[in-house]
ZAMARGU-4260 file (C-alpha; in steps of 0.2 Angstrom, whole numbers, plus 5000, padded with zeros to 4 digits):
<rodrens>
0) 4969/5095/4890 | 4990/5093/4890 | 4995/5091/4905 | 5010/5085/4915 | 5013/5070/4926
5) 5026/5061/4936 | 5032/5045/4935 | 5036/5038/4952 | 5043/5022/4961 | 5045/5015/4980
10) 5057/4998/4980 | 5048/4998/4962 | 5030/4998/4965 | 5029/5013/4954 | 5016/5026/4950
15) 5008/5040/4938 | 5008/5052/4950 | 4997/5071/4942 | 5000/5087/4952 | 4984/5094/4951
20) 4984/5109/4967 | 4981/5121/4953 | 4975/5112/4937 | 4960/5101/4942 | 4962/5085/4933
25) 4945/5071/4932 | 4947/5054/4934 | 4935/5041/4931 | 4938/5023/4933 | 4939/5019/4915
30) 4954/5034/4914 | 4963/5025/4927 | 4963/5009/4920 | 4969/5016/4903 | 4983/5028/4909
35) 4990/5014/4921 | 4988/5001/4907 | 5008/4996/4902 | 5005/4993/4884 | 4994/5009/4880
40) 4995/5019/4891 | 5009/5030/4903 | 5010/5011/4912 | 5010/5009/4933 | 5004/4999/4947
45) 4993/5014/4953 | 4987/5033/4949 | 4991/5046/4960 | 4981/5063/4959 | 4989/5074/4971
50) 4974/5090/4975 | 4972/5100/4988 | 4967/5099/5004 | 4956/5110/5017 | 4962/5099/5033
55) 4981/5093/5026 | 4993/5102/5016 | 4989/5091/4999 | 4976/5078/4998 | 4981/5060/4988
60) 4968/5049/4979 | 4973/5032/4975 | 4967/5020/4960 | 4976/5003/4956 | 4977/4997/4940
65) 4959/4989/4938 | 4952/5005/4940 | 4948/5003/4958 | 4949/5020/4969 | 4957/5011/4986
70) 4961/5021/5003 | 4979/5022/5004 | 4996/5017/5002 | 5012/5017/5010 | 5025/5020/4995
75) 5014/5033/4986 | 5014/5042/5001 | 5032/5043/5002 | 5031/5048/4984 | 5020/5061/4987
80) 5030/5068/5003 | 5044/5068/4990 | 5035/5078/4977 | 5029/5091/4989 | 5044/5094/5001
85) 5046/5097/5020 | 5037/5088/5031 | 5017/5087/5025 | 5001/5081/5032 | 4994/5071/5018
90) 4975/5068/5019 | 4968/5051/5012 | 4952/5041/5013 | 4960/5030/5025 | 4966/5043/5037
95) 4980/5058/5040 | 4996/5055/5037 | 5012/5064/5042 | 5029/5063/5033 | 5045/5070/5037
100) 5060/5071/5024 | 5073/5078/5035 | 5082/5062/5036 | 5089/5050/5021 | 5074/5042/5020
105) 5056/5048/5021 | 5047/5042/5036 | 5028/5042/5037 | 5016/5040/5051 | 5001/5029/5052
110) 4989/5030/5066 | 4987/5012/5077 | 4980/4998/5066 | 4963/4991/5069 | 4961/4973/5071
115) 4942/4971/5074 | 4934/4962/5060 | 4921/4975/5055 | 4934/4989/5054 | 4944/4977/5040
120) 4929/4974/5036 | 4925/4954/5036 | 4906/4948/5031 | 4906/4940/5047 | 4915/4940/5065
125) 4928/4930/5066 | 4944/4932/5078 | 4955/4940/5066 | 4970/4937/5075 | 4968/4918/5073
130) 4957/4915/5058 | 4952/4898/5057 | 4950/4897/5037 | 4963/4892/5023 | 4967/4892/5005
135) 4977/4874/5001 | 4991/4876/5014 | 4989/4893/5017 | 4980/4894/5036 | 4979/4902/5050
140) 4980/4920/5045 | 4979/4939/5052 | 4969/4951/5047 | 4972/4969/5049 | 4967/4986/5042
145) 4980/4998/5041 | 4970/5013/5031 | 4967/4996/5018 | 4963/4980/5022 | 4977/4966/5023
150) 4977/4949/5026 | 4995/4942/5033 | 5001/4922/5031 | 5014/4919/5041 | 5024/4902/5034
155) 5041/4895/5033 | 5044/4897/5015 | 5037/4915/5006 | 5045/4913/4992 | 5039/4897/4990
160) 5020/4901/4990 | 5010/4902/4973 | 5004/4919/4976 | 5001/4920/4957 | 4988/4907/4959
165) 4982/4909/4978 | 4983/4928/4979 | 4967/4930/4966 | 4957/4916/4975 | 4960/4925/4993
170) 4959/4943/4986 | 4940/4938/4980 | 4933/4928/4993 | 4917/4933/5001 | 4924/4933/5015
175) 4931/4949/5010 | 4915/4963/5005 | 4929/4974/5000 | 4941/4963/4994 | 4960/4960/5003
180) 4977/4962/5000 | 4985/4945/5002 | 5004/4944/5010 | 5013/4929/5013 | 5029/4933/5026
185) 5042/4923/5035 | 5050/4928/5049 | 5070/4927/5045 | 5079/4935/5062 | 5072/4943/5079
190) 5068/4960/5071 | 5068/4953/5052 | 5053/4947/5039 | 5053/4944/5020 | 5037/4949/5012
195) 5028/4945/4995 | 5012/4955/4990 | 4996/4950/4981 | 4992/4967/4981 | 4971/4974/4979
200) 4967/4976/4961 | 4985/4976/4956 | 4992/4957/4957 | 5010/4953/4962 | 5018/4967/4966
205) 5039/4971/4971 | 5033/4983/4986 | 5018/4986/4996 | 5021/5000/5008 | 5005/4996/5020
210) 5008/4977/5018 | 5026/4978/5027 | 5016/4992/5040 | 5003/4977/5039 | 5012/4963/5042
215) 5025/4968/5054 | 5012/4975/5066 | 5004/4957/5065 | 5022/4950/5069 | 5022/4962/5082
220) 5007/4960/5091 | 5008/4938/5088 | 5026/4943/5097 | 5034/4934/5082 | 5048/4948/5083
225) 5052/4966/5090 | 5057/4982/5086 | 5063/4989/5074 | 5058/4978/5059 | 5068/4976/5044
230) 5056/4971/5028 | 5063/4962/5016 | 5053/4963/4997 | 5058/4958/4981 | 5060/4977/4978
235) 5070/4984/4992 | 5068/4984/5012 | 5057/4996/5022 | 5060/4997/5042 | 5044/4997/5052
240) 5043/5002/5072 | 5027/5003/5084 | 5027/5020/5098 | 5018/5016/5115 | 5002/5020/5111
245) 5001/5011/5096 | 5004/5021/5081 | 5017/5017/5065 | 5032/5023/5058 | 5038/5017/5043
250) 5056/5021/5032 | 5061/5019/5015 | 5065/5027/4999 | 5055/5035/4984 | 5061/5040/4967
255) 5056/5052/4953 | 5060/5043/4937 | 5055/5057/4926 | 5041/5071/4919 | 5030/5071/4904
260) 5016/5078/4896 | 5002/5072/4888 | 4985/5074/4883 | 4971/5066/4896 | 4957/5067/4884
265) 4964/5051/4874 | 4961/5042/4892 | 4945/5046/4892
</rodrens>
C-alpha cells in the first residue's frame, strides 16, 4: 500500500512520523526496525504512527529503532502537536498529554513523575532517590519514571562520561525488567543542566524530550536547582518547570523536514 509519511525532528532527535486517522497503517516490530533503519530504509531514531483516539484528539504510538514499542516521548509529542494543530490532547501508553501551540514554542504537559521503585519498574526496592549501585564511576543515581523509565547521573563532567560504552551496560542491567534510558547531567548554573542521553533501544541520541523532563525533575526534587530549567543537549535547549501539585511543563521546538511517499509492503 503507498502511503505518505513525515519526517520529523526535536533538537534532532528525528522521527518517521505516519498520519494514519483515516488510512489505518500496521506495524510490526520487524517493519519498525526496517523503515527506521538509516541505510535501507526512510532512517530515524523512532516511528511515529499518529491514529485516532476515543479519549484524546489523536492517539501516538511510539517504536525506537530496535523495534521496541516504548510509552512515550517528549520531542515526538511536540512533533505530533505540530502536525495536528491547536492545542490537542494526545493519548499515549504512558499517559495523556496536553500541548498548546499558541506561543513560539510548543509546550507539553506531563502529569507528576513517580519515583517509587515498582512504578519505574526496578526488580527489587531500592530508594530510588539515592541508589546505592554503580557502573565504573558512574554512582549514586535517580531513578524516575516519567511516562518511561529513566535513570539520571548527576557528575561534574557529562561530556566526559563514556556513554557509548556505559549506556548499553546500564540500559540492560537486570536491575532494569524493562530496560532504562541512561542520562548523565551536570548542573552548570542555579537553573541550568547539560544533558547527554543513552536513550532505550536507540543509543546516543542529540535529544531526549522525557530525559530533560527526567532529569530536571530529579534536580529539582535533590534541590540541585530551581525553576525554570534550562536543558542544555547536544541538539538544542528545552526549558523544564514544576506547578504546585507536581505536574510538568516542558518548551521547545519541532521541525517538519519534509513528505514523502512510499510503499509499506517492502517493510514488511
Amino acid at each position: 500500500m503507498i502511503g505518505e509519511f513525515i519526517k520529523m525532528h526535536g533538537l534532532g532527535n528525528d522521527f518517521v512520523v505516519i498520519d494514519a486517522r483515516q488510512t489505518p497503517v500496521t506495524i510490526t516490530a520487524e517493519s519498525a526496525r526496517a523503515i527506521a533503519d538509516r541505510h535501507e530504509g526512510i532512517g530515524c531514531d523512532q516511528l511515529i504512527l499518529v491514529e485516532p483516539s476515543t479519549v484524546a484528539d489523536v492517539r501516538m504510538r511510539i517504536w525506537n529503532a530496535d523495534g521496541s514499542e516504548v510509552e512515550s516521548c517528549g520531542n515526538a509529542t511536540r512533533c505530533v502537536a505540530r502536525l495536528v494543530g491547536g492545542s490537542p490532547r494526545i493519548e499515549t501508553s504512558g499517559g495523556l498529554l496536553c500541548a498548546d501551540l499558541s506561543g513560539g514554542l510548543i509546550s507539553i504537559d506531563f502529569p507528576p513523575p513517580a519515583f517509587d521503585w515498582d512504578a519505574i519498574p526496578l526488580a527489587y526496592p531500592i530508594d530510588t532517590l539515592a541508589m546505592p549501585v554503580s557502573w565504573d564511576d558512574l554512582s549514586g543515581p535517580i531513578a524516575i519514571n516519567v511516562g518511561n523509565p529513566h535513570i539520571i547521573f548527576f557528575v561534574p563532567d557529562c561530556d566526559s562520561v563514556e556513554l557509548d560504552r556505559l549506556g548499553p551496560l546500564i540500559e540492560h542491567d537486570a536491575l532494569f525488567p524493562e530496560r532504562i534510558n541512561v542520562n548523565v547531567a551536570t548542573v552548570t548554573g542555579p537553573s541550568a543542566i547539560r544533558l547527554r542521553v543513552w536513550e532505550r533501544g536507540v543509543g546516543l541520541t542529540r535529544a531526549c524530550g522525557t530525559g530533560a523532563i527526567a532529569t530536571a525533575a530529579a534536580a529539582l526534587r535533590s534541590r540541585r536547582v530551581t525553576g525554570p530549567v534550562t536543558v542544555s543537549l547536544p541538539g538544542g535547549e528545552l526549558i523544564i518547570d514544576q506547578r504546585a501539585d507536581g505536574s510538568l511543563v516542558m518548551q521547545g521546538p519541532a521541525v517538519e523536514v519534509f513528505r514523502g511517499t512510499t510503499d509499506w509492503a517492502r517493510f514488511e
